[in-house]
Every structure is written in C-alpha cells, then in structure tokens.
N, C-alpha and C positions, 0 to 999 in steps of 0.2 A: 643413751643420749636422747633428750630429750629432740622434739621436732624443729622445736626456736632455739638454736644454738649462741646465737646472739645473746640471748637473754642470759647468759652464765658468765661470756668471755669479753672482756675489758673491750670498749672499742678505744681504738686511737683515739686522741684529742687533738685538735687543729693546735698549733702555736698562736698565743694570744696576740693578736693587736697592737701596736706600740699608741696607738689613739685609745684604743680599746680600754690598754690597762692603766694608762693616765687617767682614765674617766673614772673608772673603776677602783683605784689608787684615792680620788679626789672624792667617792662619795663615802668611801671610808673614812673620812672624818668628821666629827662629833658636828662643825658646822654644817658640812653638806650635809647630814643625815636630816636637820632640822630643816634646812634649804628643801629636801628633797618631801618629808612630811607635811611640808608648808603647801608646795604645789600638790601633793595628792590632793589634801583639804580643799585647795584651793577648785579644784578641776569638779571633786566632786559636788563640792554648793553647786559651782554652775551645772553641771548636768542636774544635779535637784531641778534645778530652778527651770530648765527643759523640759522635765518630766512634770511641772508642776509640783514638784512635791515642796510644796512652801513650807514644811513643816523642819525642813532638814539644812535649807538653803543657809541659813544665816548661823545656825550650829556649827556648819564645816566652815562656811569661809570664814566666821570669827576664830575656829580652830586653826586656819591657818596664817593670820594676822597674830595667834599668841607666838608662834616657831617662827616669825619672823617681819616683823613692826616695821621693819625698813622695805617693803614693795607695793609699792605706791598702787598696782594692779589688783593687789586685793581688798584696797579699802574701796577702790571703785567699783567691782565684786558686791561688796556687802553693801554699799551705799545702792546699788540698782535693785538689788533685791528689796533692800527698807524704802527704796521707790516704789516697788511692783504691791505691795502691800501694803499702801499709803502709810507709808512713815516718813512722809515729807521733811522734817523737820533732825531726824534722824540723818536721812540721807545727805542733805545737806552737809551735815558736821562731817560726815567720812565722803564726802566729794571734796569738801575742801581742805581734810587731811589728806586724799592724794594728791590735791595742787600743791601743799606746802612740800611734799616728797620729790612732785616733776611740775613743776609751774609752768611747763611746757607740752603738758597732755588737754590736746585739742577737745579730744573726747570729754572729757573729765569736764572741762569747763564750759561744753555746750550743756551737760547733762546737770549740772549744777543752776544755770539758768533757765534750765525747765523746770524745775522744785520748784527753785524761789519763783518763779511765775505762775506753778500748780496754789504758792502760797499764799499768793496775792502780792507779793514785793517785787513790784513792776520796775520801780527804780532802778533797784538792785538787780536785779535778773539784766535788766539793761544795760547797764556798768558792766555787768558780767561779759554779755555778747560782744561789749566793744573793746575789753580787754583781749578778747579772742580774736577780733580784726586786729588789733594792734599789733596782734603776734603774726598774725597771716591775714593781710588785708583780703585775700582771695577767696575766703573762707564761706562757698558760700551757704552751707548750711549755718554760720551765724550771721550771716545777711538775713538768711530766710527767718529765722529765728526775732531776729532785732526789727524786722520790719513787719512781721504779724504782730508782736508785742507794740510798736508803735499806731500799726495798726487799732488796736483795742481800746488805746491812749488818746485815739483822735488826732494822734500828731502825723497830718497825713501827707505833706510834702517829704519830711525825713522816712516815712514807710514807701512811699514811692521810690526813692534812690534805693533805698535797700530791696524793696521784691524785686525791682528791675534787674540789680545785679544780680542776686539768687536768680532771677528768671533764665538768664545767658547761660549758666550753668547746668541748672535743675531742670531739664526742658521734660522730663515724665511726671512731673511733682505736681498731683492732681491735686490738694489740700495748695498749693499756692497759687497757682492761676486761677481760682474759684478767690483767693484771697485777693488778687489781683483786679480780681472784676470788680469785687465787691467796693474796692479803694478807687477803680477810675465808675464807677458808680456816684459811691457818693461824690469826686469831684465834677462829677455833671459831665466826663467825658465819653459819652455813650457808646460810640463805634468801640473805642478800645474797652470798656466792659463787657459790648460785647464777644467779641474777639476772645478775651481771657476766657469769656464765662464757657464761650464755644470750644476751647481749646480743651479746656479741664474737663469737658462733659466726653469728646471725641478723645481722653486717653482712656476713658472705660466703657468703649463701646460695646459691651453684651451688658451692662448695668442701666436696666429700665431708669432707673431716677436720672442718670445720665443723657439718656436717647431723649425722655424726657424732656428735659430741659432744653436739648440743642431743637425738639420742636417748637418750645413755646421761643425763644428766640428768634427762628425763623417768620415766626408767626408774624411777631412784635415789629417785625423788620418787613413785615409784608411780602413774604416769597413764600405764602402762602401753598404753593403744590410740595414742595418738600416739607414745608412745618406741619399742613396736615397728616402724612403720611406720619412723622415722626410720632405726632402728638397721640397715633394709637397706643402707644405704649403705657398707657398712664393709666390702664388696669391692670396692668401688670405693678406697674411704679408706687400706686396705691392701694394696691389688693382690693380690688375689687371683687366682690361676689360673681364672679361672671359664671360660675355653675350655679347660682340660687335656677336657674332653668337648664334642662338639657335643650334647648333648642339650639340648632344650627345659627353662626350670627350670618347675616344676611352680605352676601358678595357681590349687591350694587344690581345685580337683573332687572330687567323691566317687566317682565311678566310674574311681576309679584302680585299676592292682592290683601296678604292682612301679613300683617307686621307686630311683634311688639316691642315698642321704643323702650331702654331703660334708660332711668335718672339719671345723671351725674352728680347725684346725692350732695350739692349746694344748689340754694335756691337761684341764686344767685347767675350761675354756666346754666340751669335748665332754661331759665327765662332767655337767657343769651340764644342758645342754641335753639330753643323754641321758635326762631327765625326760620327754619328751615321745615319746619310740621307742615306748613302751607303746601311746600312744594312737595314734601310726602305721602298728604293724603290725596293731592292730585292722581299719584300714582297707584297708592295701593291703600283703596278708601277703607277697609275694614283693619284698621288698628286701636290697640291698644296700648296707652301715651302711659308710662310710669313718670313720678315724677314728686319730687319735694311735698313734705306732707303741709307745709303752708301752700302749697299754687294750686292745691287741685281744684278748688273751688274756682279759680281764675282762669284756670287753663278750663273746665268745664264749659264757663262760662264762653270762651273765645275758641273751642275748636269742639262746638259740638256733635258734628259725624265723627268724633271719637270716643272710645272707651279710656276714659280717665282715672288711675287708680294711683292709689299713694304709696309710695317709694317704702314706709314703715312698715306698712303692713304684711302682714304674712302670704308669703310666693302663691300664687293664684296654683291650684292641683292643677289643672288641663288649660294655658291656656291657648285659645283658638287664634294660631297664627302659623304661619310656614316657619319664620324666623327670628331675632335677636338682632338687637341694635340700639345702640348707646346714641343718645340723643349726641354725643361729640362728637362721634361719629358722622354724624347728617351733614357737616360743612365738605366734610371732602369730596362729596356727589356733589352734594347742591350750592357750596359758597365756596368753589376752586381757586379764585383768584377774589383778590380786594375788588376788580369792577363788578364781579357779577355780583356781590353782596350791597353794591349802594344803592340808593335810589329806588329802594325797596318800602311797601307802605309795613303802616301800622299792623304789626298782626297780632297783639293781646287784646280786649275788652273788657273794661268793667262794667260790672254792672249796673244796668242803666237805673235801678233805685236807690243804690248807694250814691251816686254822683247827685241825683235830686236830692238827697236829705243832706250831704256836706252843702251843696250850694246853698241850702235854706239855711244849717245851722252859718255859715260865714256869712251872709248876709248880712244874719241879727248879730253880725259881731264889731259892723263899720264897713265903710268905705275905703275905697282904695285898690289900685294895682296885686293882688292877692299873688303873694311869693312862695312859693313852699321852699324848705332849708331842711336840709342832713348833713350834720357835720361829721359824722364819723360812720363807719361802717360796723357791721353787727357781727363780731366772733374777731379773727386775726386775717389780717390781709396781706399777705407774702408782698416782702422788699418794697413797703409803704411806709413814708414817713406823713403820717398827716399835720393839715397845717394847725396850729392850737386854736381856738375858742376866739383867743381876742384877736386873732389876725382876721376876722371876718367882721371886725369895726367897720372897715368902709363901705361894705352894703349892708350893714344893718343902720348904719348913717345915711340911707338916703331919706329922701322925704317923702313924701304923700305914698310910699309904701306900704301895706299890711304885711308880715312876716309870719307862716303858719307852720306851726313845727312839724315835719315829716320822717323826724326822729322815732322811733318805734319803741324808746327804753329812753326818756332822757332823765337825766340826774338832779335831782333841785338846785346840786350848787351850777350845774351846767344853767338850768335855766335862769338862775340868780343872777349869773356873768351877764346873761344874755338882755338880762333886764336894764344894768349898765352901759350896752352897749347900744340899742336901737331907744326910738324917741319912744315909742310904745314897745308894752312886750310882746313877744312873738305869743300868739296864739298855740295851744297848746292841747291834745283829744285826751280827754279823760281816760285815768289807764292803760292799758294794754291795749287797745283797740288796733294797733296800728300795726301789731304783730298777724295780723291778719292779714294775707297780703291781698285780697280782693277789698277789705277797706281801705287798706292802702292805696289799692290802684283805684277808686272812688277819688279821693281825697286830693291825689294826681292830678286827676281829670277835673276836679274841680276848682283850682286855681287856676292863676294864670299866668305862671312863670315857676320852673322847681329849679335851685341850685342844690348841688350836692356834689360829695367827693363818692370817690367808687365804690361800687358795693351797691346792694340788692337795691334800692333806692334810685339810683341812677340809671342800671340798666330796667329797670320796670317803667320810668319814664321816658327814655327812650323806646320802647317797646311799645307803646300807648302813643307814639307820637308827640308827647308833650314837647311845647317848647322848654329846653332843657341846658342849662348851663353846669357843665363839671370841671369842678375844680382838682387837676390832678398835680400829682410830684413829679419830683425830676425824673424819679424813675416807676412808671406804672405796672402794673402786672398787664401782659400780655396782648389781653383783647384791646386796651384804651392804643394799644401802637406806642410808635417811637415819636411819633413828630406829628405837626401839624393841627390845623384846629380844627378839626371834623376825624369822624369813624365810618368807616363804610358801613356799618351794623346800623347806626340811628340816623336818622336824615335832618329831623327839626334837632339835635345837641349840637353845640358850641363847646371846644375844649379849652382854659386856660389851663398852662403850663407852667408849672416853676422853672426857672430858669438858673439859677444860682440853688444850690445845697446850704439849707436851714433860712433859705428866705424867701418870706411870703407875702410881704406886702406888695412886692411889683403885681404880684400873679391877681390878689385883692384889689387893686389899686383897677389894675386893667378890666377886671369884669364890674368896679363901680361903673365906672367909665361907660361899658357897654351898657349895663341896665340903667343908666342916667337918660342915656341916648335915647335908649327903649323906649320910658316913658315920658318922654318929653312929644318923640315923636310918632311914638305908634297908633293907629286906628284903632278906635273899639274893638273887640274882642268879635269875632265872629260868631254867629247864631251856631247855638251847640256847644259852643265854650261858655266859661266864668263868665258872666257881667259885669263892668265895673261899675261901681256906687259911687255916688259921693259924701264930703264928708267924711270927718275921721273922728275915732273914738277913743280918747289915750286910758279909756279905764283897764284893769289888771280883767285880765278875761281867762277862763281856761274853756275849752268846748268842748261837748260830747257831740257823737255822730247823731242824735236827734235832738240838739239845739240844745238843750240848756246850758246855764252859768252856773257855775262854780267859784268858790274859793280856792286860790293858788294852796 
C-alpha cells in the first residue's frame, strides 16, 4: 500500500444541494449553456479592457452579444470599449441599442451624452441629459453633465441651476467647482468664483497647480501673508529649473551679502517683482539679478550695483553667491501685506539717451497731449477677455490728442481700424523696435500719458512711474487685484474696470471721461517730462526712434 491511501479509495460524496442541483439542472440546457458562454465573453472583453489589452476587448464582448442579443449590458460593454478607442460614432449606435433593450439604464444614457458631446452634437447630447432628469430628476451626475455642456453653449443662467444642483450632491467633484467658478466668473459674480475656484483647488491639496492657484486667489483678494506663502508652489506647478544651480535657496537671514535672484521666465512678473531688488540690494549688495533676456539691458540700466545676466543664457559654472532666490519669492520678505507695497517710488530707468531721441522724433511728428496705447498683451494672458479694437472709439475720439503706438507687434489691419477710429493716426515706431524693452521704457517716458490693458506694457509704465491708465476685465490675472481703482505696486496707474461680462463701452466711456478732464484741466507737463507743442498735424506718419518719416 502505497503512503497516500486516499489516492486509490473512493472518497464519500456530500449529497447535492436542492438549490445546487436546480442550478445545475438549469445550466444543462442548450439556452443556459449560450446564457452562460455569453457572460464568460462578456467578463472576459472587460477584464481586456483592465488590462489594457484593446486588442481582445471588442472580440470577446462582440462574442458575447452573438450567444445572446437580448442583454442590454453587453452592448454597453462594447459600446465603452468603441469609446475608449475613439469610435465615437460606433459607440453611440450600441449605447443606444442598450436603451432600446432597458430605456431605464441611467448609466447608458449619461454615457451616450458624453459621445454625442465628444462629437460635437451638443443639442442632442442635451436632449439626452434631460431625458435622464426626466426619468430621475435627482440625477445629479446629469445635472453636472447638462450644466458643463450649457456651460460651453454660453447658455449660462440654465448652467447655473444645473451645476448648483450637481453642486449639493457632488461636493468632491474637483472638474465642477473649477466649472463653477469659471460660470460665476464670467457672470461678474467674483466672491462666488472665488469661492468655487478655492473650493476645487482645497480638494487637491498635495497638487502644486492646485496650491497654486488657491495662492494667486489669495493674492487677488489681498490676504496677501497666506497668498504669498501659497504662491511658492509655482516651481513646482510649473517646473521650474530650480536645480540649473546647486545652490541652497535663501531662508530670508539677514546676514546675507551676495545673492543670486532668478527669473520668473515672463517679462512681464520679473518687471513686477523687480519692485522688490531695491530692498534687496539694501541688504545683500553683491548680487547677481537673472532675469528675461528682453529686460537686461533695462534692468542694467536701473539697478546698477548689480550683476545682470539673462535668464536664456547658459547656468553661470561658479556663481559667486551664498544662495538662490526666485525673484517671486522677494514679495513675501519684502511686500507682506498690500500697505507695505504702496506708496513706493519709481524703481526701473530708462535710459536717459533713448528718451532724448523719442522726444526729438515726437516732436517733428506735431503737437499735442502725447498718449501712448497697447491694446493687447504679447503671447496669452490667463482668464482675460480683452476688449476689441473698436471699443477703444471713445479715446481715440478725443481731440487735440496725439495717439502713439506702444504696441510692440501691431498688425496693418489693426492699424487700418485704428485709422478709422481717431481724427489722426496713431503714430507708429518703425519695426520691431519696440520689442526692445529699454526702447520701450524710452518711448514710455516720453509721452505723456500710456493707456493699456495688462501685460508687459502696463506693468513697465507703472514701474517708471508713468502716468498710466489700465484698462482691465471683469476678471484680471492676480497682481491687477479684485476691486478698486488703484494697485498697491504702481502709485501714478488708474485702474478702469469692466463691469458687466462682454461689455466695454461703460469701462471706455469712463476713462474718455477721465482723459477729457485731464486735458482740459492739467498743467504743463513738468520739467523732465514730455513737453507739450502746439498745433496738430493730421498727415499719415509712421516714426523711427531717430526721427524720420516713413510711409505706412
């Protein structure tokens, strides 16, 4: 006898089951056995489609849709698979062969209006989601659904009832409170934009673009000691090189004495944050300022006990400093709160032979109140609607104004518009010149009034003291703040505000108004500034930075 005795002699059998062999009974026949073939098929597609294996997914579950046509769950099965593989147009047809099988699968019909919306048939995807409240008005994954597609459609009072009720429900649904903001955004409702936008960033608090975010809010809201803090995050949020150096970043000490600042790789925040260089080189006078490969000549110019070097160029081998620091960094030492940042002077300088040669070439160009104008900003400006071209009719309609373009890139038909709109054309710098940004800051300095919306243009005239009018949207990026008509950053800027979403003439209308005032009632210009001439010149002009005319 072998050692496993078992292994030779019959073991008992339990007595079967009376459920057992019903079951059992029941798959012994010719349907169950197809019923029972259908769901292997079926089980196995979706674990394909788990494992990624797209290659097997749509094999088996169409294998299990031939053993049995009537189960509404596996054309939804195949239909998500011909979604996951963009066969939009596919999956549609077998999402809506399981609605005609169970016209009562909730699933089915939310997953059918996300096709027809991948497809562009907003209508219909629509109709879709409200056949789904109609079956379950409670429903609120097609609230959230019908109210981001409303959303998209501009139809924004009926997107509001619906994210609101999704909102009661959905309270972790980071992708709708970011939708939410975005809707009392554009309706001009700021506090509850912000609110949403703070909500959806605070559900993904280890996600930098999140932390992010809920800085630059703070910011915009002027609670400034938390928004700083927050707003470190934004090398992480935007990958930043912060190893192009091994140097230690700097932990605020006072017994520093050489530094090196890096960029914040837009011209645009260096010039902003360049606010704060003053009060750093007080401190630790041997630095080295990185910085936008347009400002170094500008910045050379205006903080010269420093070493100025450009942001493009290749990582200095050794450079001579204790530490590392991100010029965004320098507000939360130095501009903690919105008082201590106002009432701050001038701290860029152009240079003083560039300002002599635009004042000569303006001269020979006519008389007049000398305006500089930037209608648009240079690359993309985050959650800015700007105002169009012809909304800026009522101050190119005043009168005895000269209007000088401070546009850096303008376009002919832009300046063609522009020609219809003021009594004379706006004066214009030959070329590229104006991508410069120390001709620029010249060009600044030598008029005598800049309007502009945000962007590199408005903060570079604030930062030179100009008198400066910006014309912002309902909803600004960050630094311009939430309210009010002044910034703690620039002292001589005036801020108008839109006030209504998509309309600009109040905002136009208001700063005619103010530069009407201006020059009716303002004193000559003071020694140092622009001069103003008399007499007006209506001929077509364009001007280079050493005076000559040109043809348009």
């Amino acid at each position: 006898m072998s050692a496993d005795s078992s292994a030779e002699t019959p073991q008992p059998q339990a007595a079967p089951d009376p459920d057992v062999a019903a079951l059992l009974a029941r798959l012994a026949s010719p349907q169950a056995r197809d019923e029972a073939i259908a769901n292997v098929a079926d089980v196995l597609g979706r674990l394909a489609a788990e494992c990624s294996d797209r290659g097997r997914v749509l094999q088996q579950i169409a294998g299990s849709i031939s053993q049995n046509a009537a189960n509404a769950a596996y054309f939804f099965n195949l239909a998500s698979a011909l979604r996951e593989r963009g066969h939009f147009e596919l999956a549609q047809a077998n999402y809506a062969r399981a609605l005609e099988i169970d016209p009562h699968d909730a699933q089915a019909r939310l997953a059918l209006g996300e096709v027809l919306t991948r497809q562009g048939k907003a209508a219909e995807a629509a109709e879709t989601y409200r056949q789904a409240l109609d079956q379950d008005a409670s429903c609120a994954a097609a609230h959230r659904q019908l109210g981001m597609l409303l959303l998209k459609r501009d139809e924004l009072d009926l997107a509001r009832v619906h994210l609101r009720e999704a909102a009661r429900h959905l309270e972790d649904d980071i992708e709708l409170f970011t939708a939410l903001g975005e809707l009392f955004e554009r309706t001009g409702d700021i506090d509850a934009a912000t609110e949403a936008y703070t909500r959806a960033a605070r559900l993904r608090p280890f996600e930098p673009d999140a932390r992010l975010l809920c800085g630059e809010l703070e910011l915009q809201a002027g609670r400034w000691e938390t928004g700083w803090r927050e707003y470190q995050w934004r090398r992480v949020a935007e990958n930043r090189s912060a190893w192009r150096y091994t140097l230690p970043f700097w932990d605020g000490r006072e017994n520093v004495t050489s530094l090196l600042v890096r960029s914040e790789r837009s011209a645009a925040a260096d010039v902003l944050f360049a606010a704060c260089l003053p009060d750093l080189l007080a401190q630790a006078p041997r630095c080295t300022v990185e910085c936008h490969p347009r400002l170094v000549e500008l910045f050379r110019q205006s903080f010269p006990e420093a070493e100025v070097v450009s942001a493009a160029g290749p990582p200095m081998e050794k450079p001579a400093a204790e530490a590392q620091v991100f010029l965004g960094s320098l507000p939360r030492r130095y501009r903690p709160t919105p008082r201590s940042a106002s009432r701050r002077a001038a701290y860029l300088r152009a240079p003083a032979d560039g300002i002599r040669r635009w004042r000569k070439a303006l001269r020979q160009r006519g008389a007049g109140l000398r305006v500089g104008i930037a209608w648009r900003p240079r690359g993309d400006v985050p959650r800015q609607n700007l105002p169009p071209l012809a909304a800026w009719r009522a101050i190119l309609a005043q009168p005895g104004l000269r209007f000088v373009c401070l546009q850096p890139d303008p376009r002919p038909d832009e300046l063609a518009l522009l020609e219809g709109l003021a009594p004379r054309r706006v004066d214009a710098p030959e070329g590229n010149v104006l991508s410069d940004l120390s001709e620029r800051a010249g060009l600044i300095e030598a008029v005598d009034l800049v309007i502009a919306v945000p962007g590199v243009t408005a903060h570079l005239a604030g930062s030179l003291g100009a008198r400066t009018v910006t014309i912002l949207p309902l909803w600004p990026s960050w630094p311009w703040m939430a309210r009010g008509q002044s910034v703690p950053w620039y002292e001589a800027m005036r801020l108008f505000r839109q006030a209504r979403p998509g309309q600009w003439d109040d905002v136009f209308d208001a700063a005619a108004a103010e530069l009407a005032a201006m020059t009716k009632n303002a004193p000559p210009p003071p020694a140092g500034l622009s001069r103003m001439v008399k007499g007006l010149d209506r001929a077509t002009t364009r001007i280079s930075a050493g005076g000559s005319e040109a043809s348009p």
